[in-house]
N, C-alpha and C positions, 0 to 999 in steps of 0.2 A: 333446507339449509345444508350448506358441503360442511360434513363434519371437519375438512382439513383446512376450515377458517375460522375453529374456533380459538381464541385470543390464547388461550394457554397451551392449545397444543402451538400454535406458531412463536411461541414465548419460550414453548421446553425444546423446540428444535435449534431457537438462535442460541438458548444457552449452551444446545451440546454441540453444536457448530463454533460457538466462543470456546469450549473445552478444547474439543476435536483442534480447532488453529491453535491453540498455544500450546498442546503437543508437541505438534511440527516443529515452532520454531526452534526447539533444543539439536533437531539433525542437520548438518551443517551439508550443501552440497558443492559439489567440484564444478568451475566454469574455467574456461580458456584451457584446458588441460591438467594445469594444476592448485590452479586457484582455489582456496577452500573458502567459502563466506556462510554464515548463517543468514537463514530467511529474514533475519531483520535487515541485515549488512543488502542485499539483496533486493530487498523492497527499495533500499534509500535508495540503489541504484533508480529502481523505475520510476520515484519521484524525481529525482535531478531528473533522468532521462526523460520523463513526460513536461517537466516545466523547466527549460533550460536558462539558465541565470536566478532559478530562486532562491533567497534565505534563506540562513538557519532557522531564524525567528515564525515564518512561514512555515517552515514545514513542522514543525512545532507544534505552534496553531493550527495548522490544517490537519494533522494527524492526531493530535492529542500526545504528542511527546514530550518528554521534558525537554529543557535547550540543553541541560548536561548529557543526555542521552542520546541527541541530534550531535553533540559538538563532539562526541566520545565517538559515534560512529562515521561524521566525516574526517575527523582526524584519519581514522584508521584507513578507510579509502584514500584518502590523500597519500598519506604511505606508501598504500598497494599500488598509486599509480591507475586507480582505476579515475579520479575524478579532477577536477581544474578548478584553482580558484582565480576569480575574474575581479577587478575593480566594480564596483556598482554604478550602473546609472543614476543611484540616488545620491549619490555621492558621498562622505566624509569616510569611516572605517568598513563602511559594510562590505562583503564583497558577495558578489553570484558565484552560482554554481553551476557546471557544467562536466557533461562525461570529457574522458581522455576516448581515445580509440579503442583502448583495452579495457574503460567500462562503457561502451557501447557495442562491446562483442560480449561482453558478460551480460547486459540487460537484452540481446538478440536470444541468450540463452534461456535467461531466467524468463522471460516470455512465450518460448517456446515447451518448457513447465508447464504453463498456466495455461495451453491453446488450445488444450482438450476441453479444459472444464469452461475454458471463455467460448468456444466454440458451441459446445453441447448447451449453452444459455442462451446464446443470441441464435441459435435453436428453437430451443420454446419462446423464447420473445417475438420469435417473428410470427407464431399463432395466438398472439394477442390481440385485443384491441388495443387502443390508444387509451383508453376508460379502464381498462386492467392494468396497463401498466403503469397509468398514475394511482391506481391505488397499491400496486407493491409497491412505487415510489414512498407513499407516502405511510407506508404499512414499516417501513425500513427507516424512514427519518423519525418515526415515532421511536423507534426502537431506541435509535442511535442518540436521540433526544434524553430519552431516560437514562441510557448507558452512560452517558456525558455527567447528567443529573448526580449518577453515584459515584463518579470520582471527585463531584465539586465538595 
């Protein structure tokens, strides 16, 4: 049996990988030249930019954020001009979200960030089976299961 599948050592690594990312997000980095955003400001970008026209309420739910902490950082992108609010298809006050031009040169950036470590993963992903990678799958939605667990 590979000692680097036993349930506590992969339990002490997501917690110091949860430490290790909330580090991060206190340093705030530079996009378009002088644009300062922190990694959360940053992230929202590449959800609007990955789901274009989504909700507040959505990305909420889907992330685990609060709406005041969704609503506090698209205010602020709206400001910056990085982002568009759209009438909704569902129609009454909701509206979609989508990037401006100058947050979809900020999320080509902040992408570009992340191409090293996305790259060096689907890396060793491609020497998997199909049978390994559904059990990280599902090694990581247990995870995500419990983590959810202790915020409820």
């Amino acid at each position: 049996r590979c000692p680097l599948l036993r349930p506590d050592i992969l339990l002490t690594r997501a917690y110091k990988m949860i430490n290790l990312y909330n580090s991060t997000q206190k340093k705030p980095h530079t996009y378009a030249g002088e644009l300062v955003l922190y990694p959360a400001q940053a992230h929202m970008i590449e959800i609007i930019g990955s789901s274009p026209g989504i909700h507040l309420s959505e990305i909420a739910d889907e992330y685990l954020i609060t709406k005041g902490a969704v609503s506090q950082t698209i205010s602020f992108l709206f400001k910056k001009g990085l982002i568009l609010k759209k009438p909704s298809e569902k129609g009454g006050r909701s509206v979609g979200l989508f990037l401006s031009d100058l947050g979809k040169t900020v999320l080509e950036q902040h992408r570009a960030l992340h191409r090293c470590m996305t790259d060096e993963v689907s890396r060793l992903a491609k020497g998997l089976s199909p049978e390994a990678l559904d059990i990280l799958t599902q090694i990581a939605d247990v995870i995500e299961k419990n983590i959810r667990n202790m915020k409820s």
